[in-house]
PQR file with spaces between the fields and no chain letter, atoms N, CA, C, O and H, PARSE charges and radii, in Angstrom:
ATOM       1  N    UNK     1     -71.993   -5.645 -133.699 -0.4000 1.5000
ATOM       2  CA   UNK     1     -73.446   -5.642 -133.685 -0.0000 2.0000
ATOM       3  C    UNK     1     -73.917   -4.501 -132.792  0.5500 1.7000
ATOM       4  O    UNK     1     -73.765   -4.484 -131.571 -0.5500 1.4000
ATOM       5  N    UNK     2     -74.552   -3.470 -133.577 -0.4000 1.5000
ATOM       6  CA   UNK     2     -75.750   -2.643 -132.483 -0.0000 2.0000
ATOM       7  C    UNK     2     -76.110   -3.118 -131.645  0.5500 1.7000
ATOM       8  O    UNK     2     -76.361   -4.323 -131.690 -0.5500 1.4000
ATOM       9  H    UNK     2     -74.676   -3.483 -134.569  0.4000 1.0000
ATOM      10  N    UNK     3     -76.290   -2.393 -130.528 -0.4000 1.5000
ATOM      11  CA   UNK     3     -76.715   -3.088 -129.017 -0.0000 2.0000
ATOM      12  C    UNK     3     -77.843   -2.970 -129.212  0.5500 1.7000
ATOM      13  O    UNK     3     -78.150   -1.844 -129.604 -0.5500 1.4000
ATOM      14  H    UNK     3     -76.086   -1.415 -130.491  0.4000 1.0000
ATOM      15  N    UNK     4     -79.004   -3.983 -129.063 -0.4000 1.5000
ATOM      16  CA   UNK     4     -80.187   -4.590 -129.022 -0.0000 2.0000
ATOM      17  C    UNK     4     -81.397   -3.712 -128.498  0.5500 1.7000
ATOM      18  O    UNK     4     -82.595   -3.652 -128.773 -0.5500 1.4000
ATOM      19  H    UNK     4     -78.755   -4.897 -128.745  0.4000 1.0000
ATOM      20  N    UNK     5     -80.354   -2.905 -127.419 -0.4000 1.5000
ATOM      21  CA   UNK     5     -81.615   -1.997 -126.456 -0.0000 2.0000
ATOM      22  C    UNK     5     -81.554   -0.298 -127.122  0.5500 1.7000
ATOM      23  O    UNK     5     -82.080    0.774 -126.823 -0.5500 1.4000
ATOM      24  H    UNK     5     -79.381   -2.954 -127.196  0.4000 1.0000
ATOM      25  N    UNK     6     -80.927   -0.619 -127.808 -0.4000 1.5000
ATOM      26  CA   UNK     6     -81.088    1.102 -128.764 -0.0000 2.0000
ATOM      27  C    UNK     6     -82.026    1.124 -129.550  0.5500 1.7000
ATOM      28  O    UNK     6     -82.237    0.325 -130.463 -0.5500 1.4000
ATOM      29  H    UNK     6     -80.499   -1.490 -128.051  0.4000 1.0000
ATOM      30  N    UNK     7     -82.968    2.513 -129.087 -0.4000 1.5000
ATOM      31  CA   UNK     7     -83.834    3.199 -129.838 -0.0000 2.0000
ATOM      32  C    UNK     7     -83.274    3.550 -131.197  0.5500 1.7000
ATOM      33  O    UNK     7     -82.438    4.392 -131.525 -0.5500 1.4000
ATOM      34  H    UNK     7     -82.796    3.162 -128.346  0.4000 1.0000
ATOM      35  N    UNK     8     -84.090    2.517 -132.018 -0.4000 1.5000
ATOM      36  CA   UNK     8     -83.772    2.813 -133.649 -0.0000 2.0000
ATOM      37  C    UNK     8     -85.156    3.012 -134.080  0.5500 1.7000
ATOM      38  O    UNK     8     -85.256    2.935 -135.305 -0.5500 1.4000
ATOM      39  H    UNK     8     -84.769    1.833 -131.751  0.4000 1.0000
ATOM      40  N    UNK     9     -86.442    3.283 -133.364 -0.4000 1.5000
ATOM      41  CA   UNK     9     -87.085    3.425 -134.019 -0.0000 2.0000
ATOM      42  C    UNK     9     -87.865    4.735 -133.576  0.5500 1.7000
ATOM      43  O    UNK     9     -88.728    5.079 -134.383 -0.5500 1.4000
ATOM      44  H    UNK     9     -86.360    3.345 -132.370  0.4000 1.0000
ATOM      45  N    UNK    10     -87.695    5.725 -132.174 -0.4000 1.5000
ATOM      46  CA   UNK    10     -87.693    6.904 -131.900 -0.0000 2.0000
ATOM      47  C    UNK    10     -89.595    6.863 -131.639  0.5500 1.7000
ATOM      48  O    UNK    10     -90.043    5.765 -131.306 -0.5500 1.4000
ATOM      49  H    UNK    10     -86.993    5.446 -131.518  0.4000 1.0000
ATOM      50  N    UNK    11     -90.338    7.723 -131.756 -0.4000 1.5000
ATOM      51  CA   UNK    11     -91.407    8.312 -131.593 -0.0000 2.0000
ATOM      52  C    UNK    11     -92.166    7.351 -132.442  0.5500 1.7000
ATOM      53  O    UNK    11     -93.303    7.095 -132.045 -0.5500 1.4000
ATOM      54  H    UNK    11     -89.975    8.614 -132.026  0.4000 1.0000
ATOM      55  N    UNK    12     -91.663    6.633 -133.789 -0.4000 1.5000
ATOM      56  CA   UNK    12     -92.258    5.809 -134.488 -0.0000 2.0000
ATOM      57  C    UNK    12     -92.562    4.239 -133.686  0.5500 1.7000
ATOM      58  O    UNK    12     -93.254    3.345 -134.173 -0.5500 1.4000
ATOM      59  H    UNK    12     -90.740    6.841 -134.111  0.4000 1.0000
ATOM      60  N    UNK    13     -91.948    4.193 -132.528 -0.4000 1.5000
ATOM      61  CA   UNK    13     -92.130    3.033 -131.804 -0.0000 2.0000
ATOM      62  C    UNK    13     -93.631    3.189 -131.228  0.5500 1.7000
ATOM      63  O    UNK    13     -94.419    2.245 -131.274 -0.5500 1.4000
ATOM      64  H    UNK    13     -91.386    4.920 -132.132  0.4000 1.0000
ATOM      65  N    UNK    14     -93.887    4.128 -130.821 -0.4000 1.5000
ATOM      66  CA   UNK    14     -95.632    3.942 -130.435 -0.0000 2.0000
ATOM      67  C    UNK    14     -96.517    3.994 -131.571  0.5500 1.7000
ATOM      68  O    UNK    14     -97.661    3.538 -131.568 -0.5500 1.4000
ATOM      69  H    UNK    14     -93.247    4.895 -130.784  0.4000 1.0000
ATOM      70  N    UNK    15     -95.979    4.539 -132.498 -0.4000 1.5000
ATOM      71  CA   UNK    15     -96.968    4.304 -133.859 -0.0000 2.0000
ATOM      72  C    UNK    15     -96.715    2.598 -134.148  0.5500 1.7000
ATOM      73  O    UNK    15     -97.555    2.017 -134.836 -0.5500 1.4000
ATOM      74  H    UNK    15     -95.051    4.910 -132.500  0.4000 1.0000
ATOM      75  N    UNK    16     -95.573    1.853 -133.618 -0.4000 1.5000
ATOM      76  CA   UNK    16     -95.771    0.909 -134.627 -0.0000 2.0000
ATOM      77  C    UNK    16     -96.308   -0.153 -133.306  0.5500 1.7000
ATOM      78  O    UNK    16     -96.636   -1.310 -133.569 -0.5500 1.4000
ATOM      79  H    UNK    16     -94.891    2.324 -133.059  0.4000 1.0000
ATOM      80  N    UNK    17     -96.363    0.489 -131.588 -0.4000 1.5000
ATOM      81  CA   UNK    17     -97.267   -0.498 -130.834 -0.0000 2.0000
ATOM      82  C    UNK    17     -98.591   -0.478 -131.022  0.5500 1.7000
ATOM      83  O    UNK    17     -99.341   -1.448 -130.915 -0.5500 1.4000
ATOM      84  H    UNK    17     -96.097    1.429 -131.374  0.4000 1.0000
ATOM      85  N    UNK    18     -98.960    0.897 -131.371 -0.4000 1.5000
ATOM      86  CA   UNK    18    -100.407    0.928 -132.057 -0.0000 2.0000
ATOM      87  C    UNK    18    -100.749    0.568 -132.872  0.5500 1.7000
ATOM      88  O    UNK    18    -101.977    0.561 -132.943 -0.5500 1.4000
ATOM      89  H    UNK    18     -98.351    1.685 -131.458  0.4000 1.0000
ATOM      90  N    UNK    19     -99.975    0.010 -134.072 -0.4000 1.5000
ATOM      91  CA   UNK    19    -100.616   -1.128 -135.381 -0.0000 2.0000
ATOM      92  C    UNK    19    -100.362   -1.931 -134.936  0.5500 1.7000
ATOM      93  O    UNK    19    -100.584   -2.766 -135.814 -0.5500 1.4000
ATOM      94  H    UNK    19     -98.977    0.015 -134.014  0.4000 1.0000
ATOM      95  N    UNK    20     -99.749   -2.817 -133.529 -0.4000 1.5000
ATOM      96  CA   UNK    20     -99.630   -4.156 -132.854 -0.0000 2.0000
ATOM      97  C    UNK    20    -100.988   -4.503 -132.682  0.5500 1.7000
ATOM      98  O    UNK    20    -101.691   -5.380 -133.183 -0.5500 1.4000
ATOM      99  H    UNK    20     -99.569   -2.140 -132.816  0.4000 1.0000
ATOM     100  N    UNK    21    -101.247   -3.366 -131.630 -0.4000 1.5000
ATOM     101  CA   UNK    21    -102.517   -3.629 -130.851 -0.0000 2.0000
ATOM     102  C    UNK    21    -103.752   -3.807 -131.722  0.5500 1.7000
ATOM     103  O    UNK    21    -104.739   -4.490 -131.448 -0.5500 1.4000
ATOM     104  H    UNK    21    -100.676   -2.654 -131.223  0.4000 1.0000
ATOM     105  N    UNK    22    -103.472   -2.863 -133.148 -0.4000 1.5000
ATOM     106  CA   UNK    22    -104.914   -2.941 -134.028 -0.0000 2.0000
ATOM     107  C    UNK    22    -104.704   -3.980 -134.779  0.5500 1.7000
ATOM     108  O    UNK    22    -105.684   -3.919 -135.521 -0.5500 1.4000
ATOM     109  H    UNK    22    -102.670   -2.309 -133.371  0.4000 1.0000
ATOM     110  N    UNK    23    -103.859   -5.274 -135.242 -0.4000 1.5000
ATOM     111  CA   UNK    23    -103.977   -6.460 -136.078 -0.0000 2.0000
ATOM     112  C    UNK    23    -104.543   -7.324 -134.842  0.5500 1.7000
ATOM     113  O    UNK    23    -105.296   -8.294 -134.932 -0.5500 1.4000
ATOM     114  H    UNK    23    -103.063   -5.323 -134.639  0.4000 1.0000
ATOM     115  N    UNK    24    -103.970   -6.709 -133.569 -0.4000 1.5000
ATOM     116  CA   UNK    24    -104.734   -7.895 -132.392 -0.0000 2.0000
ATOM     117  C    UNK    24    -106.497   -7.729 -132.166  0.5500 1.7000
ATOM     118  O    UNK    24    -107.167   -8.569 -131.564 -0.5500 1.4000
ATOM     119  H    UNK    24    -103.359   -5.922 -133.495  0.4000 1.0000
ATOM     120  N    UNK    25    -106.865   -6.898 -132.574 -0.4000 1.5000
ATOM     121  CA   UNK    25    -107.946   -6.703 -132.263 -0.0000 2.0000
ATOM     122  C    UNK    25    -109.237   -7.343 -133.187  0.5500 1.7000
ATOM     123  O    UNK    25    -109.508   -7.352 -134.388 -0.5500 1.4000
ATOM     124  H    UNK    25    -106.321   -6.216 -133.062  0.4000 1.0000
ATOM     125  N    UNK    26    -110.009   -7.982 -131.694 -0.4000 1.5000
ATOM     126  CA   UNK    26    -110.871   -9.229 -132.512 -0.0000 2.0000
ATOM     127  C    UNK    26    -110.470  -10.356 -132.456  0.5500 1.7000
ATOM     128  O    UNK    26    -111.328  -11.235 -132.535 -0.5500 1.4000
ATOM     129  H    UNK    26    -109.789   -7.975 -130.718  0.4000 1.0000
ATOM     130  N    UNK    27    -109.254  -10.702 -132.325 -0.4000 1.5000
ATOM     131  CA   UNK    27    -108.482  -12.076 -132.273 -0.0000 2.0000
ATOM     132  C    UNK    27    -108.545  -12.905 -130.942  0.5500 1.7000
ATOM     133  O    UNK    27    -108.270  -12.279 -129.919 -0.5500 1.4000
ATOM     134  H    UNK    27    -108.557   -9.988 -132.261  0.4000 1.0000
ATOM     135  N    UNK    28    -108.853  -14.157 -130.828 -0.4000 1.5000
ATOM     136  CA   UNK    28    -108.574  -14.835 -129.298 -0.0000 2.0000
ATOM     137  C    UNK    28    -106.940  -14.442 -129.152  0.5500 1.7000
ATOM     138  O    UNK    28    -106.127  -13.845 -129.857 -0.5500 1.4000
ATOM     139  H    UNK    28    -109.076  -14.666 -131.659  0.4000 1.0000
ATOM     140  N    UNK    29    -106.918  -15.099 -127.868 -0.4000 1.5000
ATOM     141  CA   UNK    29    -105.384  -15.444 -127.305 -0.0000 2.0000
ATOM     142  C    UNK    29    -104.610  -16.097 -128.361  0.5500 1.7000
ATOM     143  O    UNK    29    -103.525  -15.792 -128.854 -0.5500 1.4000
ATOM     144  H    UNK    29    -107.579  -15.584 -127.295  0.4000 1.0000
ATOM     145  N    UNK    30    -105.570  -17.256 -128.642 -0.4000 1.5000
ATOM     146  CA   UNK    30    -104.987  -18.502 -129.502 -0.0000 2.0000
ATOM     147  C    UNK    30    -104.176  -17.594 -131.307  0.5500 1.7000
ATOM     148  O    UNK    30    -103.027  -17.619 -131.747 -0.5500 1.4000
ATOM     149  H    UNK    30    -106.452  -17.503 -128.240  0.4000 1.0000
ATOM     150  N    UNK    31    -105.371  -16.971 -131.812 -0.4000 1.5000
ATOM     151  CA   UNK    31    -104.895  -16.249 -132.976 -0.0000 2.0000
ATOM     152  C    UNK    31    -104.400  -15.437 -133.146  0.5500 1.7000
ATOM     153  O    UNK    31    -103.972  -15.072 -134.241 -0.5500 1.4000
ATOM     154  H    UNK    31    -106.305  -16.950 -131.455  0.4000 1.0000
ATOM     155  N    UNK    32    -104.220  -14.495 -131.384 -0.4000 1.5000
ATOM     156  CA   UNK    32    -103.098  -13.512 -131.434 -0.0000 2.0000
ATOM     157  C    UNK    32    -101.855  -14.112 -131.550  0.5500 1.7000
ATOM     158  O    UNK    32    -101.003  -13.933 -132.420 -0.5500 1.4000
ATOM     159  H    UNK    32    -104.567  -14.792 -130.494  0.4000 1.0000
ATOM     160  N    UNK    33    -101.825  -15.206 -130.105 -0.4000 1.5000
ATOM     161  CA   UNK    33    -100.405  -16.070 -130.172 -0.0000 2.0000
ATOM     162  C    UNK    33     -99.414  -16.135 -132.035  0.5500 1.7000
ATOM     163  O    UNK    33     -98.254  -15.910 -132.379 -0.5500 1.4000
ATOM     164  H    UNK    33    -102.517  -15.352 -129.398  0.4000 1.0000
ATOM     165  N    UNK    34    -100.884  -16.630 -132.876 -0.4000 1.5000
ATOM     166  CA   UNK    34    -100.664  -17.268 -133.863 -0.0000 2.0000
ATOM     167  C    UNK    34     -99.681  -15.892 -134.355  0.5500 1.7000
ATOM     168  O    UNK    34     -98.453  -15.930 -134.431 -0.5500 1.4000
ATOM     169  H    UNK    34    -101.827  -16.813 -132.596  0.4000 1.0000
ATOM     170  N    UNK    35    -100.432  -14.841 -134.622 -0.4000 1.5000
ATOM     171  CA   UNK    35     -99.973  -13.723 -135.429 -0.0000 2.0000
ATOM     172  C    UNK    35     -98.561  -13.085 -134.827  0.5500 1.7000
ATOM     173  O    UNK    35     -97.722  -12.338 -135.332 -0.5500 1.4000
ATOM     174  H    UNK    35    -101.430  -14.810 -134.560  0.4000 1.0000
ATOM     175  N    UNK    36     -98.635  -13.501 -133.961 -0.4000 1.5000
ATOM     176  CA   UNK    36     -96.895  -13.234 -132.874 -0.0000 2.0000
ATOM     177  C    UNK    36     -96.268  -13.987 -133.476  0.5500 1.7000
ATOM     178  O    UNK    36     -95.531  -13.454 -134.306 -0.5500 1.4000
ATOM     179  H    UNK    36     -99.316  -14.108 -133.551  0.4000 1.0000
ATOM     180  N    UNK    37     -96.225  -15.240 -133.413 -0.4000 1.5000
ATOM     181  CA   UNK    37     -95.217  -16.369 -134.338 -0.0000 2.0000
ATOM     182  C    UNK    37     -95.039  -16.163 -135.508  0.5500 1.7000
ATOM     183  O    UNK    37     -93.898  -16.308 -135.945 -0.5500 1.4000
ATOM     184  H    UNK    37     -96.823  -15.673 -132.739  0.4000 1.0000
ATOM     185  N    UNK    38     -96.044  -15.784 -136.334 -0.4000 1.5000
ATOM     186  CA   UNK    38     -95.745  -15.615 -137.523 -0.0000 2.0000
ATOM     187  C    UNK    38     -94.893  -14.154 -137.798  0.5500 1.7000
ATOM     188  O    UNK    38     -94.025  -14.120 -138.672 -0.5500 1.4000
ATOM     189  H    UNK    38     -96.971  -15.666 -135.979  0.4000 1.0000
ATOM     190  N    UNK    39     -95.267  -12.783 -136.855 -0.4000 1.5000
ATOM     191  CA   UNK    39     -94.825  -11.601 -137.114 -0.0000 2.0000
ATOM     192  C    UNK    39     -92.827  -12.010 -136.916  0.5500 1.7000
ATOM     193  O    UNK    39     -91.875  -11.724 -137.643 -0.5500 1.4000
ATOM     194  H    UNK    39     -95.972  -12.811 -136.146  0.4000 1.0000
ATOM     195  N    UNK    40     -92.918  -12.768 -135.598 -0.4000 1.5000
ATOM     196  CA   UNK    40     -91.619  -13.185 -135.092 -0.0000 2.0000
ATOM     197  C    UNK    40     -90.877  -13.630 -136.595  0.5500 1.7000
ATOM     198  O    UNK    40     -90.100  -12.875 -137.179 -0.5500 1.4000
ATOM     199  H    UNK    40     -93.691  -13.000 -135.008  0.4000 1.0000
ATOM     200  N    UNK    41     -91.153  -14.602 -136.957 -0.4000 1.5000
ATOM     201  CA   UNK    41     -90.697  -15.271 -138.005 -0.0000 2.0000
ATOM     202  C    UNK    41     -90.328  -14.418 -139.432  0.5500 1.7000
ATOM     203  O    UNK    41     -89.249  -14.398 -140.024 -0.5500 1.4000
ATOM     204  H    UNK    41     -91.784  -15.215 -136.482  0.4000 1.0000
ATOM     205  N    UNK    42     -91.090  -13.999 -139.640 -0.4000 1.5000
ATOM     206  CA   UNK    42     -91.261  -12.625 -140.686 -0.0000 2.0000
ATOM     207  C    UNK    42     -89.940  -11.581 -140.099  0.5500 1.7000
ATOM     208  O    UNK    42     -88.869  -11.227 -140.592 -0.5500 1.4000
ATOM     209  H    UNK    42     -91.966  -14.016 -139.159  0.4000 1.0000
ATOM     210  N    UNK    43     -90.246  -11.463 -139.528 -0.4000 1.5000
ATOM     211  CA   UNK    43     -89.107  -10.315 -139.147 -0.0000 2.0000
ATOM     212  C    UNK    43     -87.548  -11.267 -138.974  0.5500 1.7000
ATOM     213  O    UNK    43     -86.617  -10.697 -139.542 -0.5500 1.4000
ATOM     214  H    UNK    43     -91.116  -11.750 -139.127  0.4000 1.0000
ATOM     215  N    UNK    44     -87.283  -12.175 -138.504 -0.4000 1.5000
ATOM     216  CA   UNK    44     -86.613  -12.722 -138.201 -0.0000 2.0000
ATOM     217  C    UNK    44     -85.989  -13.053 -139.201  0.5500 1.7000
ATOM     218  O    UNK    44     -84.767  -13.019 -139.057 -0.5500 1.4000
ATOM     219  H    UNK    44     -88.039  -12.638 -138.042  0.4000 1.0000
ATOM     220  N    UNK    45     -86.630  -13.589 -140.879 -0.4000 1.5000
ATOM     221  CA   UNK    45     -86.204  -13.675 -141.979 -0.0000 2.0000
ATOM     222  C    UNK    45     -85.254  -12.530 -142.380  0.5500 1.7000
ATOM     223  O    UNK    45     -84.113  -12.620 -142.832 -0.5500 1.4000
ATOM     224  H    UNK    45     -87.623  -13.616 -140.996  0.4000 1.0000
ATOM     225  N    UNK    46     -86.086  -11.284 -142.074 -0.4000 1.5000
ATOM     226  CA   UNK    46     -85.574   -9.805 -142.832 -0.0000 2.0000
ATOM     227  C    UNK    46     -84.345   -9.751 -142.051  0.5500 1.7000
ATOM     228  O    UNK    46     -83.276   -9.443 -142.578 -0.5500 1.4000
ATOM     229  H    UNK    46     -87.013  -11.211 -141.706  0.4000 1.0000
ATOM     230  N    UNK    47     -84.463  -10.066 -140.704 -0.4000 1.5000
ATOM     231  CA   UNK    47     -82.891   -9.435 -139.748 -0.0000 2.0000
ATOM     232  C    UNK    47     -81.571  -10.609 -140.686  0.5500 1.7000
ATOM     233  O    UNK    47     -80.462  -10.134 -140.930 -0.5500 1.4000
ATOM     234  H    UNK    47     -85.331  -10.317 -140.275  0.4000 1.0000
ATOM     235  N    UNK    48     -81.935  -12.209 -141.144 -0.4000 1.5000
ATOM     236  CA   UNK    48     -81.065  -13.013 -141.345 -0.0000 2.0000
ATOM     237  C    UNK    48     -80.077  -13.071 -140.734  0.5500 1.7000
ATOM     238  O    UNK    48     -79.075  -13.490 -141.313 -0.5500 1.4000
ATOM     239  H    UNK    48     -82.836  -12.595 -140.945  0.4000 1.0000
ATOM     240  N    UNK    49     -80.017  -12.749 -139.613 -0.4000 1.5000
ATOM     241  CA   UNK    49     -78.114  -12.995 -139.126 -0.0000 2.0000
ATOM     242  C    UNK    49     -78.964  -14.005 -137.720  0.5500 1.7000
ATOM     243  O    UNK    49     -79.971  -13.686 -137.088 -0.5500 1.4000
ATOM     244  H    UNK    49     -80.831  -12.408 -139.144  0.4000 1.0000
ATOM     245  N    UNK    50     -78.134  -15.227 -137.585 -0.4000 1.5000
ATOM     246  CA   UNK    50     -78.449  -15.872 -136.375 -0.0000 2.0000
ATOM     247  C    UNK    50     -77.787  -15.467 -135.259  0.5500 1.7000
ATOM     248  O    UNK    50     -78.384  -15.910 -134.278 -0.5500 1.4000
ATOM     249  H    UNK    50     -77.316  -15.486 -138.099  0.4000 1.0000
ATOM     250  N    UNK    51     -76.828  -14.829 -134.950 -0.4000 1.5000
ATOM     251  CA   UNK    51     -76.286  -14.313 -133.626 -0.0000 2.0000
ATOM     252  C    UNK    51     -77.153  -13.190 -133.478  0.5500 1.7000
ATOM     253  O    UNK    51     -77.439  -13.219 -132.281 -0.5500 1.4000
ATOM     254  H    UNK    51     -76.343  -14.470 -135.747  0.4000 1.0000
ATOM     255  N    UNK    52     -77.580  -12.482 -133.853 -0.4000 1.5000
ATOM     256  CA   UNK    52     -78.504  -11.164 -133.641 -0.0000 2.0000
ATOM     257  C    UNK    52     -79.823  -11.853 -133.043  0.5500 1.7000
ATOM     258  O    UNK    52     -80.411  -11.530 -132.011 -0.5500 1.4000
ATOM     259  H    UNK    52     -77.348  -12.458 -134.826  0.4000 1.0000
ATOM     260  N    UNK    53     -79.950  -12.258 -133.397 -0.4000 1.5000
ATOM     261  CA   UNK    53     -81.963  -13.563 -133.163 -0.0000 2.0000
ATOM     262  C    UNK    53     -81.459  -13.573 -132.029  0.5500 1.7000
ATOM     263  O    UNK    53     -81.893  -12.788 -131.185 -0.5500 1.4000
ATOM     264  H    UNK    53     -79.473  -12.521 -134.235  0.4000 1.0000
ATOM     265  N    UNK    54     -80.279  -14.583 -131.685 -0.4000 1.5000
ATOM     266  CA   UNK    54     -80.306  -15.388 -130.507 -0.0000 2.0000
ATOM     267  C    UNK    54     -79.926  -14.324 -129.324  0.5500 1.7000
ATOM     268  O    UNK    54     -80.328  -14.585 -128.190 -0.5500 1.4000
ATOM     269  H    UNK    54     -79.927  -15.220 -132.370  0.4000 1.0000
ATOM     270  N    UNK    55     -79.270  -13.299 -129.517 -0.4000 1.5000
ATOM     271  CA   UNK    55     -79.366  -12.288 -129.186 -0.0000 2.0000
ATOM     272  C    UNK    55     -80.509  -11.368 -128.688  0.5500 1.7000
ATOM     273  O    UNK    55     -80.586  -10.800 -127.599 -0.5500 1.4000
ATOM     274  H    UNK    55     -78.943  -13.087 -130.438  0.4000 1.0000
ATOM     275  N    UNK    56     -81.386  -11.345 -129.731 -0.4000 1.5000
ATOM     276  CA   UNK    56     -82.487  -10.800 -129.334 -0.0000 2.0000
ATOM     277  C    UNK    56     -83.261  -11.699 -128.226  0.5500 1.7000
ATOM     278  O    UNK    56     -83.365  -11.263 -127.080 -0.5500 1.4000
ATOM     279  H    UNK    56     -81.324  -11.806 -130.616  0.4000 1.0000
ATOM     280  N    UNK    57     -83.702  -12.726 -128.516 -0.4000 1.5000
ATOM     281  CA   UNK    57     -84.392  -13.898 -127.901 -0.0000 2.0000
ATOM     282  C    UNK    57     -83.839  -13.823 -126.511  0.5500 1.7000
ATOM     283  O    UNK    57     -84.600  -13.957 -125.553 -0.5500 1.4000
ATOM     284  H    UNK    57     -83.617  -13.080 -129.447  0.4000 1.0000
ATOM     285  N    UNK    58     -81.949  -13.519 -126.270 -0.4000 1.5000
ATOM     286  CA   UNK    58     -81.880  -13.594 -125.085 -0.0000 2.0000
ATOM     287  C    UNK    58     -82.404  -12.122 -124.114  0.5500 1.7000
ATOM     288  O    UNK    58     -82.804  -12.019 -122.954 -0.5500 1.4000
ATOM     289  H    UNK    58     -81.331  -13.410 -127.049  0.4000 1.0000
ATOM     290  N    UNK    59     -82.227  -11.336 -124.967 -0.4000 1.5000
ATOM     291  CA   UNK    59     -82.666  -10.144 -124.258 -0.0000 2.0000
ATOM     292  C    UNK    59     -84.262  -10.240 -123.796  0.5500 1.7000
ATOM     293  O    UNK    59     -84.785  -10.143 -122.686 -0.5500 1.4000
ATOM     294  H    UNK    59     -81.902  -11.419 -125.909  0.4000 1.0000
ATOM     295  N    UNK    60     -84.694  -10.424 -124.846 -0.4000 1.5000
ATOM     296  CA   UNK    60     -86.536  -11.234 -124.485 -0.0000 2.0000
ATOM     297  C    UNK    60     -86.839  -11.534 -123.219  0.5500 1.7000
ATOM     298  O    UNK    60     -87.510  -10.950 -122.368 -0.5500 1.4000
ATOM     299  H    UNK    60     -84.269  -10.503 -125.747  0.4000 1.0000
ATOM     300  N    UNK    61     -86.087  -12.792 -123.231 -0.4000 1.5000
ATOM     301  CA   UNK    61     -86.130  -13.448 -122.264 -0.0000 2.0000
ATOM     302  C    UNK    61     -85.794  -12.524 -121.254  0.5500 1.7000
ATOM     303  O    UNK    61     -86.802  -12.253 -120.602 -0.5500 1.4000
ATOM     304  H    UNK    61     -85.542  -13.266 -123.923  0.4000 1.0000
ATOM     305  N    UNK    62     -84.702  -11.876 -120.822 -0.4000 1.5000
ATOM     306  CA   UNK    62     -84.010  -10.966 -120.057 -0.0000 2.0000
ATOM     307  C    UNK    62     -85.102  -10.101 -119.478  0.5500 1.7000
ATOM     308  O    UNK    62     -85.407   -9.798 -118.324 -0.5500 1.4000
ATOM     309  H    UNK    62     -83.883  -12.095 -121.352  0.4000 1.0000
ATOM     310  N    UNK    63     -85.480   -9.871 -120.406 -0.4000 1.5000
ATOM     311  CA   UNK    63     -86.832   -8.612 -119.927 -0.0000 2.0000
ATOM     312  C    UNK    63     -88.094   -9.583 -118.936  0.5500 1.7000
ATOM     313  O    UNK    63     -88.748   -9.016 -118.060 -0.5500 1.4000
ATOM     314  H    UNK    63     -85.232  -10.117 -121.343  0.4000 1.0000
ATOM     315  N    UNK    64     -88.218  -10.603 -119.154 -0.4000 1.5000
ATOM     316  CA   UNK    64     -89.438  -11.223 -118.368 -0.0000 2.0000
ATOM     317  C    UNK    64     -88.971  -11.476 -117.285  0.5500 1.7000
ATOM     318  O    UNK    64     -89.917  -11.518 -116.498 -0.5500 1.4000
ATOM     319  H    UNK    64     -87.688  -11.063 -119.866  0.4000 1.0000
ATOM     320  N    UNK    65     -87.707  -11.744 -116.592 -0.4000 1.5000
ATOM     321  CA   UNK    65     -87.399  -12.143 -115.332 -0.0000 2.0000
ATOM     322  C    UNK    65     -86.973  -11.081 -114.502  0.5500 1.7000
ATOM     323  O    UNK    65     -86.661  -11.299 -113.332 -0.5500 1.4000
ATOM     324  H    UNK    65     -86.938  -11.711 -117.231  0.4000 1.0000
């Protein structure tokens, strides 16, 4: 498995925090939350491998503490 913290998405990573920020916009907390869960999930389908998720999730986590 690719290591989790590699840039695979290069210069296109701020283009794609800037369509983050513009589906958030207008939304409470509550319906951003919502659109996070659902983006999570969505993507999570496309990756299909469960060691990679749980993987990711731990790195997630990793990053907040």
């Amino acid at each position: 498995m690719k290591d989790l913290a590699d840039d695979r998405l290069g210069t296109a990573g701020d283009d794609f925090y800037e369509a983050l920020l513009e589906a958030h916009k207008g939304l409470s907390f509550e319906e951003g939350a919502a659109l996070n869960a659902r983006l999570v999930l969505i993507l999570a389908n496309r990756i299909g491998d469960l060691e990679t998720l749980k993987a990711a999730l731990a790195a997630a986590r990793r990053s907040k503490e």
